[in-house]
N, C-alpha and C positions, 0 to 999 in steps of 0.2 A: 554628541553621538558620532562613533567614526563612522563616514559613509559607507555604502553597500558599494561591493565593487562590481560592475561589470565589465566581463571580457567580451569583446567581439573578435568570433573567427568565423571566416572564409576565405577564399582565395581572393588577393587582393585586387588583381586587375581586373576580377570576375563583377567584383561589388565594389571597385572604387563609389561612386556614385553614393550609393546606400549605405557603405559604411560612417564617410562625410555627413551626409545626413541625420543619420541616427545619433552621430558626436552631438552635431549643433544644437538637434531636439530634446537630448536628456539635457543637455547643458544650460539650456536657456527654456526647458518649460518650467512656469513657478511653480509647480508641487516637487514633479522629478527633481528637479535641481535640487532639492532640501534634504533629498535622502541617500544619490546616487551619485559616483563616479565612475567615469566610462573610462576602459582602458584602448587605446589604440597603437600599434607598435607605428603611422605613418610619423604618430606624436613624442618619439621617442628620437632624442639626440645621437650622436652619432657614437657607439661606445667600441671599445675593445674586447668583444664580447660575441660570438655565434648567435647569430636569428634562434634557430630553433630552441637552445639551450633559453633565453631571453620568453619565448612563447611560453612554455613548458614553464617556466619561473610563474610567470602571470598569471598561469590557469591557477597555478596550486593555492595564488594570495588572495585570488577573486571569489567573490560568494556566488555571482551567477555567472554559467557559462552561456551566451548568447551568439548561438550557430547557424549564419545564414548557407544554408545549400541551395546550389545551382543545376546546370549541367554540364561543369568541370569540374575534376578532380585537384588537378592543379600539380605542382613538381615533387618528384617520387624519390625518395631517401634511396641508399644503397639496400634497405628493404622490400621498396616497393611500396612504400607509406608516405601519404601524401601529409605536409605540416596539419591543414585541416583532420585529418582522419587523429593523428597524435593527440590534438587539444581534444576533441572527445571522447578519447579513450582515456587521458588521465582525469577527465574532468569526471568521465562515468566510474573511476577506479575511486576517485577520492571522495563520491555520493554529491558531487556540487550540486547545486540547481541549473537545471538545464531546459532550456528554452532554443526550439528550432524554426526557424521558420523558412521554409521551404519557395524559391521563386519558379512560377511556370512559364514554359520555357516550351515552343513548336519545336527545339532542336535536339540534336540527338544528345541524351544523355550518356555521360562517361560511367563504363561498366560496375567500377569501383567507388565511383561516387553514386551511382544507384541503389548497391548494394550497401554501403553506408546512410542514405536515408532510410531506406528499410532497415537497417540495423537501430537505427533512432526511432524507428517509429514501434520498434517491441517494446521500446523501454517509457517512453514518452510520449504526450500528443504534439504532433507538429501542427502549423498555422500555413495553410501556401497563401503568395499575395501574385497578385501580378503588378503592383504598380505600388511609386513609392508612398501616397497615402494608405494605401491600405498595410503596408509597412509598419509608418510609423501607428497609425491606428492598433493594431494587433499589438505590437511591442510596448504601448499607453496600456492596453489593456491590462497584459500581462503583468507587468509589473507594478500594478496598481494591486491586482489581483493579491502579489506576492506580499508588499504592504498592509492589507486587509491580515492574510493570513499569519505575518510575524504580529501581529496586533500592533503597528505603529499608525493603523490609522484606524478609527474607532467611530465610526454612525449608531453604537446601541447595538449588542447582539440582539439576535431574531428571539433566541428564547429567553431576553430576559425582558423583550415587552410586551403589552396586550394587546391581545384581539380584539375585534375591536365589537363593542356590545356585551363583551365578557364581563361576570358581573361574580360574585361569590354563589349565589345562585346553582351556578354551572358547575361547582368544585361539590362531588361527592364524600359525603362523610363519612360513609361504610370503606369505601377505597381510603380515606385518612386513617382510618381507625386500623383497617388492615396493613396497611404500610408499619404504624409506628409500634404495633405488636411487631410486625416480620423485623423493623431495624435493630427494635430493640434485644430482642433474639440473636442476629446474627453478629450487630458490634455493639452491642450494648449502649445503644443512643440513651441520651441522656433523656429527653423529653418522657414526660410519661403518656400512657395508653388513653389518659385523659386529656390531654391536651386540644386546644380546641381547634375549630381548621386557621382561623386568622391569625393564631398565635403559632402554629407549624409554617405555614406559608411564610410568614415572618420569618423565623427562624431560618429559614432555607433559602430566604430571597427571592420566593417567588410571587411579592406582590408588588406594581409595577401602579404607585400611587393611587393605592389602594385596591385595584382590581388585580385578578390574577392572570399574569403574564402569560404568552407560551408553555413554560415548560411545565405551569401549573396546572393548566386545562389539559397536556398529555398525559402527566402522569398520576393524574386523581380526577380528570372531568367526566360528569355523567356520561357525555359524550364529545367527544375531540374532533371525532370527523366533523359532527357541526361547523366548527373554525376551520379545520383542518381539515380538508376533505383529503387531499392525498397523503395522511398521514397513514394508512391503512397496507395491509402488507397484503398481496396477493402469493398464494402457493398454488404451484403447479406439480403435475407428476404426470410426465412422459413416459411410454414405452419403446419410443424413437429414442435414434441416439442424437437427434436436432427437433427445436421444435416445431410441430406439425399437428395442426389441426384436426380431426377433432380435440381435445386435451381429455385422456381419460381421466385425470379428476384434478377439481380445480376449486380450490378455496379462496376467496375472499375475506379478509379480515379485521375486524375495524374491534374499537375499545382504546384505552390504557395502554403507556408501552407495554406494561407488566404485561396485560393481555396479550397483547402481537406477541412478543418474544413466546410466552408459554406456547399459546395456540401454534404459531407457524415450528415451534421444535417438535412439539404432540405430534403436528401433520408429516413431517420429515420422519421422525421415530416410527409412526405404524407404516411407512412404506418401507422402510430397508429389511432389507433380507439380514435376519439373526438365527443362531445359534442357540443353542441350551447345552451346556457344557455336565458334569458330573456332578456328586454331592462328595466327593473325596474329601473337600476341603471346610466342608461347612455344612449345616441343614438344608441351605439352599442352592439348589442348584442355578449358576453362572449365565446371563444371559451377555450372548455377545453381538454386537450389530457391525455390519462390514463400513461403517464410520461410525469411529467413539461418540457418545451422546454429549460430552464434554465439546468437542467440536462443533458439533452444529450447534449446538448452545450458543457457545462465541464468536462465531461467524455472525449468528442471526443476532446477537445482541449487537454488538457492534453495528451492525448497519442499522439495527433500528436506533439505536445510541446515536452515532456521530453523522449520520443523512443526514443531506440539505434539506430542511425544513419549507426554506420558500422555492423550492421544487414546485413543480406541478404534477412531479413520476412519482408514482409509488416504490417501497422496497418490492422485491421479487427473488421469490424463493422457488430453484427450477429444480428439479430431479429427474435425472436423467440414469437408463443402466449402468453407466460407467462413470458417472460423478454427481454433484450437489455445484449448482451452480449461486450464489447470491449477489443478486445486482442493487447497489445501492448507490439513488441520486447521487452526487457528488465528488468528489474527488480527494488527494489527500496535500496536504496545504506544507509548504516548505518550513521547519528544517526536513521534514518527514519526503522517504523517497521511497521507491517503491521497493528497491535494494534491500533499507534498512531498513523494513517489517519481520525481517527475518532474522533481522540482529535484534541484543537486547536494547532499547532506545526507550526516553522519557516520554510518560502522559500527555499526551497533548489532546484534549476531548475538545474533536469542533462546536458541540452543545454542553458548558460546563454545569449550568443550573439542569440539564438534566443528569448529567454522569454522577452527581452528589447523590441523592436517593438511587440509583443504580449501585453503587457502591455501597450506603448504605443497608441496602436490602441483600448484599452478594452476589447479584445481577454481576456486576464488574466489578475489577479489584483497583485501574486506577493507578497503573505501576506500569502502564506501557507492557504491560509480558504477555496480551493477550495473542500475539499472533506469533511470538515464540513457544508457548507453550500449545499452540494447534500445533507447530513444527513439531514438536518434540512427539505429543499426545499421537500423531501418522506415524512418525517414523516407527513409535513402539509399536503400534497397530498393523507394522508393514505397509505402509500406504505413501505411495509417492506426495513428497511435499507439497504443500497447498501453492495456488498460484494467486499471483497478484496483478490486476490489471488495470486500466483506465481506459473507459470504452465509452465514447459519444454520450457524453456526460454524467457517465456511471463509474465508480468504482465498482473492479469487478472481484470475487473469491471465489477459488472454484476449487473444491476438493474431490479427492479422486476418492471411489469408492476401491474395496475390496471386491475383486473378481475371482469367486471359487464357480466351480466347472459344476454345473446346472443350476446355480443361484440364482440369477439373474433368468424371468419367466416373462411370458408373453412379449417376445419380441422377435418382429418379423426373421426371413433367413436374413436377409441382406442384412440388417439391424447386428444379428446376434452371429454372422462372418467380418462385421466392423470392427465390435466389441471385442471377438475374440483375437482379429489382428491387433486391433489396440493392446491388448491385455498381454500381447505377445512385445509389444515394441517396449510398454511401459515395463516391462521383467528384463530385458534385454536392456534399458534406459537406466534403471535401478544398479544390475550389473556394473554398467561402466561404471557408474557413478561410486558407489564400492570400489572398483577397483582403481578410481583413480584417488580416494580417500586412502586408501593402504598408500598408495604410490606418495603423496602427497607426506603423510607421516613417517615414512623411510627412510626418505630423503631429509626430513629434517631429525632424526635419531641422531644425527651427528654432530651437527653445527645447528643455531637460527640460520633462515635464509632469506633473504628478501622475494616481492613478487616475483623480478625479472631474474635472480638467480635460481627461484623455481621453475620455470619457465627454462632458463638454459638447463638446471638437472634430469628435469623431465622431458628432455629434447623436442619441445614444441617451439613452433615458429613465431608465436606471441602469443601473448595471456589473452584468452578465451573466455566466455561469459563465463562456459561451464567448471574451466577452474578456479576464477574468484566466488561460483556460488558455492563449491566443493570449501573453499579455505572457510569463505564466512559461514558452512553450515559446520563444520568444527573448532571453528570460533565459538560458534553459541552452544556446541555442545564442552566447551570446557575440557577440548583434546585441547588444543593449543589457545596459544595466547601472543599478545602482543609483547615485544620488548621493548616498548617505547608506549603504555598503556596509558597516557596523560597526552599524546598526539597521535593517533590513530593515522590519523593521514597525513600524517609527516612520509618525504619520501625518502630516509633515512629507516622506515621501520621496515623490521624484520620478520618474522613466527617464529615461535618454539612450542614445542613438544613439549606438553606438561608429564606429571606424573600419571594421571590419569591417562591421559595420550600415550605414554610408555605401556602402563598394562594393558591397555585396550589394544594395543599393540601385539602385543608377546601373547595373551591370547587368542586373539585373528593367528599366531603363527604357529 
């Protein structure tokens, strides 16, 4: 197996010390040592060749980038860019895995290296240490962590063993019986309607030497919480725009995932504000809700789908007048970045024995396109893109609602002067972003261009978050394309202007 590579940058007289250290510990602990190699430029011979040119080489060949910040910035290019700020901008351009661990520090922190840890910390969780075990400690972790989630180290997935006391007993056979009518309906599972529960469980791998596993007891057990106490989805609906006590109403929810998903989309669907449109088109007249019911569908599936099961937190479903928030234990596991949710990208289900019957039943489709097509499913909706986040050991989704002018009821002045500022910023937010998508497509009507030659057409000072989330959100709509589509993150690639991108063009003008 070729090794995983790690890069380490920061300034180097900042973290002599720590960077020496952390060489010796990957290099000489027996597990790390078997999967990883550390890059160090102090371990680099003497060549004919510019440092930074040399860095910039490294980031792009390494699989993790590992960013020790301090409170220096360190030597500033004729840009005003320090080599540290470089290595995480093409490591965050080219989607690496990135890992930051921040040191604290009584002294004054440099302005721009400030502003670059906050810039890290919207996109990633950083680790601060003050001292070098807690260093190497953190950096063990992590990358064990990463291990786990490329599946090269392997203790038994959670849902594919039992509970412990769990017995067939606890697996409902009305829940089996409804499953393999629903699968066989939606993909024509092969098993028949008669099949017994030991012979499905079987079939699907969910018996764990002879009793049934995890994902058995979730998704056909009488009752789940019994094992599973925080298996259970709590929904909320606020008339604040944060949450604030008392909760006008607030569900609890326990069963079947089947159950959670239905119930917690039910509890979301009767609070949002809809429309009834005409009968022009048909006998029935159009009912519309200010977020697509396809959406919350696959917000909430997914989290109840791919949660840390050995959590101790529940899923949590928040509604707020200005969006849908959903907090789900866990986190998302590398190749997967928080970036590339929004591009099209492979299946990777953290719970596989459950995502099978989810799929089967049309729960999920199992194709990785569930967080492109929420993309797509807002944009037609009008509705600012969904966001993505990792928040104190939750992945977070949060979708904006639709704000028409008296829709949104019972909510204080202060509340509903937030709202309508917000509603002002996010139209004003949508704007640019339109208008940097035209800008964007203009400029390549002529020639491909690469980033940094978009970047010179479009006379900015450097590539901005908001114009690689502008290129990749007409990437995924199939306005442009890669010219180099078999290396994505080669830095050789360019964009072009598809055909589609041409007429979508022409009439925008």
């Amino acid at each position: 197996m070729r090794p995983i590579r790690i890069f380490i940058s920061s300034m180097q007289k900042e973290f002599a010390e720590e960077r020496a250290t952390l060489r010796d510990y990957l290099r000489g602990d027996p597990l790390l040592q078997r999967f990883y190699d550390v890059f160090l430029f102090e371990d680099v011979p003497a060549q004919d060749r510019r440092a930074d040119e040399l860095y910039l080489d490294e980031v792009e060949r390494c699989d993790i980038y590992l960013g020790l910040f301090g409170s220096k910035y360190g030597h500033e290019d004729a840009e005003g860019v320090s080599p540290t700020q470089r290595e995480f901008d093409l490591a965050s351009e080219l989607s690496k895995t990135r890992f930051i661990f921040v040191k604290s520090s009584k002294g004054k922190c440099h302005p721009k290296m400030a502003a670059l840890i906050a810039k890290a910390g919207n996109h990633i969780i950083r680790r601060r240490f003050a001292s070098l075990p807690e260093l190497t400690a953190a950096v063990y972790a992590s990358l064990v962590r990463y291990l786990e989630g490329a599946g090269l180290l392997r203790t038994g997935p959670f849902d594919a063993t039992a509970p412990r006391n769990a017995t067939l007993e606890d697996i409902s056979p009305d829940k089996v019986q409804w499953f393999l009518s629903r699968a066989r309906n939606a993909r024509d599972y092969a098993l028949a309607e008669t099949t017994t529960v030991t012979d499905l469980l079987t079939h699907l791998d969910l018996l764990d030497k002879g009793k049934p596993n995890h994902a058995a007891i979730l998704l056909f057990g009488f009752k789940p919480q019994r094992f599973l106490i925080s298996s259970e989805v709590k929904c909320m609906h606020f008339h604040t725009l944060e949450k604030h006590k008392p909760i006008p109403s607030y569900q609890i929810y326990k069963g079947t995932i089947f159950d959670l998903v239905d119930k917690a989309v039910d509890f979301v669907m009767s609070k949002l504000n809809r429309s009834v449109g005409t009968r022009t088109l048909g006998p029935q007249a159009p009912v519309e809700y200010d977020i697509p019911q396809e959406v919350v569908a696959e917000g909430i599936v997914n989290a109840v789908a791919h949660r840390d099961y050995t959590s101790n937190a529940s899923v949590e479903v928040q509604l707020f007048p200005d969006r849908l928030e959903i907090w789900n234990p866990g986190t998302i596991h590398p190749p997967l970045t928080l970036e590339k949710l929004l591009l099209p990208h492979a299946s990777q289900p953290n719970n596989p024995l459950i995502a099978e019957p989810l799929f089967l039943t049309k729960y999920i489709e199992k194709a990785g396109s569930g967080t492109v097509d929420m993309l797509k499913r807002c944009r037609k909706a009008g509705l600012k893109p969904p966001e993505f986040r990792v928040d104190s050991g939750f992945f977070v989704l949060t979708v904006w609602r639709k704000v028409v002018s008296g829709a949104v009821v019972q909510v204080d002045h202060g509340a509903r002067s937030e709202a309508q500022s917000r509603a002002r910023s996010e139209a004003q937010s949508r704007a640019r972003s339109e208008a940097q998508s035209n800008q964007v497509m203009r400029a390549l009507r002529q020639a491909p261009l690469s980033m940094n030659e978009l970047v010179n057409t479009l006379g900015l000072k450097s590539k901005t978050g908001a114009l690689k989330r502008t290129v990749g959100e007409l990437l995924a709509q199939k306005l442009l394309i890669y010219t180099i589509p078999d290396k994505p993150n080669s830095r050789l690639q360019k964009y072009r202007l598809t055909e589609k991108g041409k007429r979508f063009l022409k009439e925008k003008e």
